[in-house]
C-alpha positions as CSV (number, residue, x, y, z in Angstrom):
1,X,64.9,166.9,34.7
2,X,65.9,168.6,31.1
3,X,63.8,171.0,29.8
4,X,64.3,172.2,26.6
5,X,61.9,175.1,25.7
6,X,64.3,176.5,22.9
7,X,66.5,174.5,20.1
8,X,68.5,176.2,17.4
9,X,69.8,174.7,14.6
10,X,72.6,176.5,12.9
11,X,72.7,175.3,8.7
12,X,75.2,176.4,6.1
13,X,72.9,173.9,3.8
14,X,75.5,171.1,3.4
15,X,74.5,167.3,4.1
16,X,75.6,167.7,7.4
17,X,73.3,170.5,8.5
18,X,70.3,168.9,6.8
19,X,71.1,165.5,9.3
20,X,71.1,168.2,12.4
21,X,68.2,169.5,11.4
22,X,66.4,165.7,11.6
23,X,67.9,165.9,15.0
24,X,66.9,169.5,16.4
25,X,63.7,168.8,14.6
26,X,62.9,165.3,16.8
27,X,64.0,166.8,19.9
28,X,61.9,169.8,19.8
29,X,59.0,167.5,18.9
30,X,59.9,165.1,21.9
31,X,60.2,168.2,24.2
32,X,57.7,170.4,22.8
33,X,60.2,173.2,22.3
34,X,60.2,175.8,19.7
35,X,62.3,175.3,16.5
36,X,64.9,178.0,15.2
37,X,66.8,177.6,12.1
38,X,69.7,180.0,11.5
39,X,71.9,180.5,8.2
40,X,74.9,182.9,9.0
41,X,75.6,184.2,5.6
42,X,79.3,186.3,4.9
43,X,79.7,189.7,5.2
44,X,80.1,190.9,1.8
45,X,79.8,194.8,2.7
46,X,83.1,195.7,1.2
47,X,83.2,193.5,-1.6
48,X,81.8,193.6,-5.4
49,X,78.8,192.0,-5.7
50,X,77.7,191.0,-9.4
51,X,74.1,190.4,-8.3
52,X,72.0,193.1,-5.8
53,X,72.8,192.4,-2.2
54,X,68.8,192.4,-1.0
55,X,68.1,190.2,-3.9
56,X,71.1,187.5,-2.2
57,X,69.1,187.8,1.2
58,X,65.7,187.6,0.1
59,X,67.1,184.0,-2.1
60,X,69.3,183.2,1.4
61,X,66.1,183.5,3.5
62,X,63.6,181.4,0.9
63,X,66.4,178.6,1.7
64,X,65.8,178.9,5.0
65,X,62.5,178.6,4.9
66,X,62.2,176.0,2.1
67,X,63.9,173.5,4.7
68,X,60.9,173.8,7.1
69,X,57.9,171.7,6.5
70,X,54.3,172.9,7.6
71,X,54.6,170.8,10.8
72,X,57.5,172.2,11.5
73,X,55.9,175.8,11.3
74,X,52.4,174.5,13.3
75,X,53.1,172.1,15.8
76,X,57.2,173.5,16.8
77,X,56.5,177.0,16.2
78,X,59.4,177.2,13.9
79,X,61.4,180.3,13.5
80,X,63.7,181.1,10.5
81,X,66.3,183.5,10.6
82,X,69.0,185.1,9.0
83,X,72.3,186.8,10.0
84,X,74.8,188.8,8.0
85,X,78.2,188.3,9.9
86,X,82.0,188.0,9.3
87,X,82.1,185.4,12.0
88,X,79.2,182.7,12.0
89,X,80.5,181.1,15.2
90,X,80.1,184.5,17.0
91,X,76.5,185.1,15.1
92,X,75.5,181.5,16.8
93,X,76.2,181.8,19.8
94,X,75.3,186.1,20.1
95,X,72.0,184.5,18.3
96,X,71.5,182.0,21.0
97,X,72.2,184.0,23.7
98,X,69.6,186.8,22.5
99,X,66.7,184.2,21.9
100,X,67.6,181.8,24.8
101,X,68.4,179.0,23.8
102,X,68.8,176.0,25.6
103,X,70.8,174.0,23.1
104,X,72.1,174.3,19.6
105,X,72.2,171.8,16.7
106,X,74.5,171.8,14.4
107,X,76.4,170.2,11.7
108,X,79.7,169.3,10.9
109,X,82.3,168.2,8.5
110,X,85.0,166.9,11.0
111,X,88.0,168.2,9.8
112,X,91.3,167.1,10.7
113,X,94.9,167.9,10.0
114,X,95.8,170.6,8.1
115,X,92.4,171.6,6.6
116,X,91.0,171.7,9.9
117,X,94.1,174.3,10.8
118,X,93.5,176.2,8.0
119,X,89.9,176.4,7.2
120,X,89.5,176.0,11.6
121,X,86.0,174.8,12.7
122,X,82.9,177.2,13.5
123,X,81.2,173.8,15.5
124,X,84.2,173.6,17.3
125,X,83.8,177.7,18.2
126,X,80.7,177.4,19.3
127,X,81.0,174.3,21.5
128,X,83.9,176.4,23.2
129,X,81.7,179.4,23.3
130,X,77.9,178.4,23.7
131,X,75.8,179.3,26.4
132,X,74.2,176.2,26.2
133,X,75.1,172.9,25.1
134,X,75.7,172.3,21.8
135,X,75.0,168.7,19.9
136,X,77.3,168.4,17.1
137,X,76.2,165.6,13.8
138,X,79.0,164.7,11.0
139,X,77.3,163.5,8.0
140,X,77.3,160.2,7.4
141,X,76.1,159.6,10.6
142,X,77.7,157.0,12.3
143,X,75.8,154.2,14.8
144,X,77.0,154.7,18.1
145,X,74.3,151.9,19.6
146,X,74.4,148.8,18.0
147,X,72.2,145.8,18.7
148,X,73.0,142.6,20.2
149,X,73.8,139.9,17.9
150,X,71.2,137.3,18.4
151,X,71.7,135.0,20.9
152,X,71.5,131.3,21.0
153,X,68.2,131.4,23.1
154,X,66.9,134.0,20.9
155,X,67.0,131.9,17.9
156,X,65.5,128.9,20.0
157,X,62.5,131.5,20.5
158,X,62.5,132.3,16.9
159,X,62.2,128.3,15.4
């Protein structure tokens, strides 16, 4: 029997994260598990920065938080959070492992080839690195199940 008491859902915002949220959002209603959302934002310690740093988190975190509804914060006991990192595939899973989680949403772009190379993945990181399992959406989503075409008898039914 799966029991899922904890579900993260890491979002960098993108159409992707937005679809694993729908997902980590129905599962933690169909197993009555808590919802986390986590944005990793860059480490931008050593860098100029035009605008004031607490001013950038406090507008990060109201993002966060503008993607949960009121259900989401009542009946899933939702949790937003925020991490400052250089590596958001370590941030996950050091997040995960701290709060328990028993399996992480996330998004992503499936990159291939030479962007995938350069630019690397942080879903494919965290599959390698989770300590749970990890459920991975690409946006668009693609149908995996698709129904029967009708048969002959069905149609007989149908007249």
């Amino acid at each position: 029997m799966i029991v899922l008491k904890n579900i993260l859902v890491a979002t960098d915002f993108g159409p992707a994260s937005d679809a694993a949220l729908a997902y980590g959002r129905a599962l933690a209603k169909t197993f009555g598990a808590k919802l986390h959302l986590l944005h990793v934002a860059d480490n931008d310690f050593l860098q100029p920065l035009v605008n004031d740093p607490y001013v950038l988190k406090a507008a990060t975190f109201r993002r966060i938080e503008e993607r949960l509804t009121a259900e989401d914060r009542t009946v899933l006991s939702a949790h937003p959070a925020l991490a400052i990192a250089d590596q958001p595939a370590v941030a996950i899973t050091s997040y995960a492992k701290a709060e328990t989680i028993d399996l992480i949403v996330m998004g992503t772009h499936g990159r291939t080839g030479v962007s995938h190379l350069l630019l690397g993945s942080v879903a494919e990181r965290v599959v390698r690195t989770a300590p749970c399992p990890v459920l991975t959406v690409r946006h668009p989503e693609h149908d995996f199940v698709v129904p029967d075409a009708p048969s002959v008898t069905q149609e007989a039914r149908r007249s």
